[in-house]
DOBA-888194 format. One record per atom (N, C-alpha, C): atom name; residue in one letter; y, z, x. Coordinates in pm, whole numbers, plus 32768, in hexadecimal, padded with zeros to 4 digits. Atoms other than C-alpha are relative to their C-alpha. Layout:
> name,resn,Y,Z,X
> CA,A,Y,Z,X
...
END
This chain:
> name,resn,Y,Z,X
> N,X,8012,7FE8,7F73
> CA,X,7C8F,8345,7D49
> C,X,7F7D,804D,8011
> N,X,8075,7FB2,7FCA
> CA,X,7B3C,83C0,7DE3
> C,X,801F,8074,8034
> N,X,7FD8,7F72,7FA7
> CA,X,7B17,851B,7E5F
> C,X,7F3D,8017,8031
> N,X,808F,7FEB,7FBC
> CA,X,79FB,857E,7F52
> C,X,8035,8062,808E
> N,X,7FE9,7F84,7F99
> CA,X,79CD,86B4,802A
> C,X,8012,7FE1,8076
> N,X,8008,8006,7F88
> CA,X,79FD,86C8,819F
> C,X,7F8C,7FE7,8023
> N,X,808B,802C,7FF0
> CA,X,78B1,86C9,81A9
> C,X,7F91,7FA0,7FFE
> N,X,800B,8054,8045
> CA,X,7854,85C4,80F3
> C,X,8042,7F7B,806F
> N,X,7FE5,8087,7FAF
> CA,X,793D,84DB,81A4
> C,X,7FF0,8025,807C
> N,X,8036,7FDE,7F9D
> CA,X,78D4,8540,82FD
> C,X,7F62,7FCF,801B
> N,X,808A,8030,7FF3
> CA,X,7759,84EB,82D6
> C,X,8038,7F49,7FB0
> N,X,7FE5,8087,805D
> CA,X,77F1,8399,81F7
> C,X,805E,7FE0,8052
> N,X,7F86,804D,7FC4
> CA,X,7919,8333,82E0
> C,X,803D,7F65,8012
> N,X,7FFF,80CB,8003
> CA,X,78BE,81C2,8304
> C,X,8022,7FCB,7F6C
> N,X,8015,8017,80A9
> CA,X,7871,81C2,8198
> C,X,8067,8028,7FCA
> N,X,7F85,8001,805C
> CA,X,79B1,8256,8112
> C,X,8076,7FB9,804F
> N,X,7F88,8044,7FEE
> CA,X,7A95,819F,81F3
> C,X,7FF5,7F6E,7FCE
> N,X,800B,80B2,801C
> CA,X,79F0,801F,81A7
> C,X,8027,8035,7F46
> N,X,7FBA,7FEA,807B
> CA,X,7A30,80B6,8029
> C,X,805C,7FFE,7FC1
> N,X,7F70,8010,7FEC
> CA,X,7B81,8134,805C
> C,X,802B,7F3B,8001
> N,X,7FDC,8050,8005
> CA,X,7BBB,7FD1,80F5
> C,X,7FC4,7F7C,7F94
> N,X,8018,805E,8047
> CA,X,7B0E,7EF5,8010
> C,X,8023,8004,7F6A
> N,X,7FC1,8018,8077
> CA,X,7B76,7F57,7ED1
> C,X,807C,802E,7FFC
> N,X,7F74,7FC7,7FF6
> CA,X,7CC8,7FD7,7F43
> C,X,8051,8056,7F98
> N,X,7FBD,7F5B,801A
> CA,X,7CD1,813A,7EC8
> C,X,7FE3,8089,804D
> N,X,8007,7F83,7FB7
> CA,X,7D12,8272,7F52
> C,X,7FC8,805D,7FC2
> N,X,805E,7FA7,803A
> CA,X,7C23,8365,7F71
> C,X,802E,809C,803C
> N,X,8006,7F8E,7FDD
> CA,X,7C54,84DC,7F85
> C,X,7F95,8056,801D
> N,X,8056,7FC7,7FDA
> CA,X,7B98,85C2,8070
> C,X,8056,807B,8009
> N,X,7FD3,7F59,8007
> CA,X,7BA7,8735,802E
> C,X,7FB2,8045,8052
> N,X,8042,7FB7,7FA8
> CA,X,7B69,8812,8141
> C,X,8007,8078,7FA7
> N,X,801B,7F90,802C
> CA,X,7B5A,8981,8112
> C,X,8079,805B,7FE0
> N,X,7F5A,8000,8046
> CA,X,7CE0,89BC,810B
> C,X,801D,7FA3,7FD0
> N,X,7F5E,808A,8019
> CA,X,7DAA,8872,810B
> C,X,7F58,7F97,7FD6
> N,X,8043,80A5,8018
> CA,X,7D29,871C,808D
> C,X,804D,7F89,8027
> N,X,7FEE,806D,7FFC
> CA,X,7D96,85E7,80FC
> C,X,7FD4,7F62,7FE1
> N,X,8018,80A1,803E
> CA,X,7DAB,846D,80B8
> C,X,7FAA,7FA8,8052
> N,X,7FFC,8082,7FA5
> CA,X,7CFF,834E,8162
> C,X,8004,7F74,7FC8
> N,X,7FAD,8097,8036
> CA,X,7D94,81F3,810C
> C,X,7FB8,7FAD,8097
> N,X,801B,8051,7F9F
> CA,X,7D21,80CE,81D6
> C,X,808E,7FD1,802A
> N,X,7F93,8018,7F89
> CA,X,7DF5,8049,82EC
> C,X,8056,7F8A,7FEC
> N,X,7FC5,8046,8019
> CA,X,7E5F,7EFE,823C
> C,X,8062,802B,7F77
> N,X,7F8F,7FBE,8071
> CA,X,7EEE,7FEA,8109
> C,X,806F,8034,804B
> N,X,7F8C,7FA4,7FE3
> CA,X,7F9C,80BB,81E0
> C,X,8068,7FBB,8028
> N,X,7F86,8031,7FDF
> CA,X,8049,7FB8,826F
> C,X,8043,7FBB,7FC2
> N,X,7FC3,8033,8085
> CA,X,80AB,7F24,8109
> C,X,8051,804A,7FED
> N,X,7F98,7F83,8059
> CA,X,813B,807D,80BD
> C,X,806E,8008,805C
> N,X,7F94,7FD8,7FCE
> CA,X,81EC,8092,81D0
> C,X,8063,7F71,8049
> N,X,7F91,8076,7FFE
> CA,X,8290,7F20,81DD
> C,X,804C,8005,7F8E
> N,X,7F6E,7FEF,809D
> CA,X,8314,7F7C,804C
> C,X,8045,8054,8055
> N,X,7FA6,7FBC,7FFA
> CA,X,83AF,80B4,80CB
> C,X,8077,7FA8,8064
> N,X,7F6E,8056,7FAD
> CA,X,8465,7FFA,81E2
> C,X,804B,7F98,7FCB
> N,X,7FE3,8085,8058
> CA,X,84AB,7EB9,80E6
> C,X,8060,8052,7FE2
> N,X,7FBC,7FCC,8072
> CA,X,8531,7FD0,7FF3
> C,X,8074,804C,8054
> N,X,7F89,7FC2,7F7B
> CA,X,8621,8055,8115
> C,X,809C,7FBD,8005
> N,X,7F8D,807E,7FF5
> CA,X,86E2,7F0C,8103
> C,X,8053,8019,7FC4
> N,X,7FA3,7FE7,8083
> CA,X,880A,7F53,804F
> C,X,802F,7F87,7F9A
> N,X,7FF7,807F,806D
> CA,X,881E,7E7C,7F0D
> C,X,7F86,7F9E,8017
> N,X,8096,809A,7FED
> CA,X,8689,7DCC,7F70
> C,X,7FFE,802C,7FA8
> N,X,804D,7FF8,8079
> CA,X,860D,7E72,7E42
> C,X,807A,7FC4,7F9C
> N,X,7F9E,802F,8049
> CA,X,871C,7DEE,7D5F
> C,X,7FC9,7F73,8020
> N,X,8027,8093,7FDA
> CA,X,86EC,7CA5,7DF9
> C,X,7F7A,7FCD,7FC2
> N,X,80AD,8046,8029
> CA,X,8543,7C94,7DCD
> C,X,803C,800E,7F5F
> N,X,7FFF,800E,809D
> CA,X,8599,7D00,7C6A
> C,X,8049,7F9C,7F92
> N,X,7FD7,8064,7FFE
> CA,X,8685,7BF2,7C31
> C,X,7F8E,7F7C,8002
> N,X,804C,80AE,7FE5
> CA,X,85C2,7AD5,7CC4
> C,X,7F6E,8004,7FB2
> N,X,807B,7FEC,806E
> CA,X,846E,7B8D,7BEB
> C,X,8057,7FBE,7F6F
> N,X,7FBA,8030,8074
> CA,X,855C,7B32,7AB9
> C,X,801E,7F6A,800E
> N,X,7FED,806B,800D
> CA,X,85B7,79F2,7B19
> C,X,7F7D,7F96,8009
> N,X,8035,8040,8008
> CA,X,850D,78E8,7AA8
> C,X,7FB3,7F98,804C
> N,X,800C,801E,7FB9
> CA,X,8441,780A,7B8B
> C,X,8058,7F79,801D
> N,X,7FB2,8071,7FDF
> CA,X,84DE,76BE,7B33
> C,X,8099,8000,8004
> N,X,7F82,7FC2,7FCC
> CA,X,861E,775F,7B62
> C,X,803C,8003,8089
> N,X,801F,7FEA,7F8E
> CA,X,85D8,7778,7CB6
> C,X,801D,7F9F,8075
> N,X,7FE2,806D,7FA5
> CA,X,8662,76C2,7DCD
> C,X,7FD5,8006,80A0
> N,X,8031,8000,7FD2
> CA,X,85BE,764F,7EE6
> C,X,807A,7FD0,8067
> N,X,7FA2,802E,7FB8
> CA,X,8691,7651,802D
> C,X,7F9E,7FC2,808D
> N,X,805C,8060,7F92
> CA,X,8630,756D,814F
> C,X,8006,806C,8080
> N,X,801D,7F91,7F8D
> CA,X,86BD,7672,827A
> C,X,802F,8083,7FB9
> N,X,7FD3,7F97,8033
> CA,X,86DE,77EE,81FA
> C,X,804F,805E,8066
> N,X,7FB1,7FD5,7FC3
> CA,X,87FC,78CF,8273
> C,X,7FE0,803E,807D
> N,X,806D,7F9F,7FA2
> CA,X,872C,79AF,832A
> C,X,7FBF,800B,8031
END
């Protein structure tokens, strides 16, 4: 993860967010107490569609299942339940 001062990203803002988003990592800016993260706006909303996925009771069981199963295993349904 990158780290760069308040300062730093303040005069760079354009420049560390097309960063952030183009190689999709989060960069830490340290102010003078606290530091925080900035993540681009198509991560964040990755992170926060797992947590809600992982909410489901028994989805993660399920993805991990169907990751194990084989592809030609796999059956293709014409209308799905849901």
């Amino acid at each position: 993860m990158d780290v760069i001062n308040v300062n730093d990203a303040q005069q760079h803002l354009d420049a560390v967010i097309d960063e952030s988003a183009q190689f999709h990592t989060p960069i830490i800016i340290t102010g003078n107490q606290n530091q925080a993260v900035l993540i681009a706006l198509e991560d964040w909303k990755a992170i926060q569609e797992t947590l809600y996925i992982l909410q489901v009771p028994g989805m993660r069981e399920d993805i991990l299942e169907g990751m194990r199963t084989p592809v030609e295993e796999c059956v293709t349904k014409e209308e799905l339940d849901w």
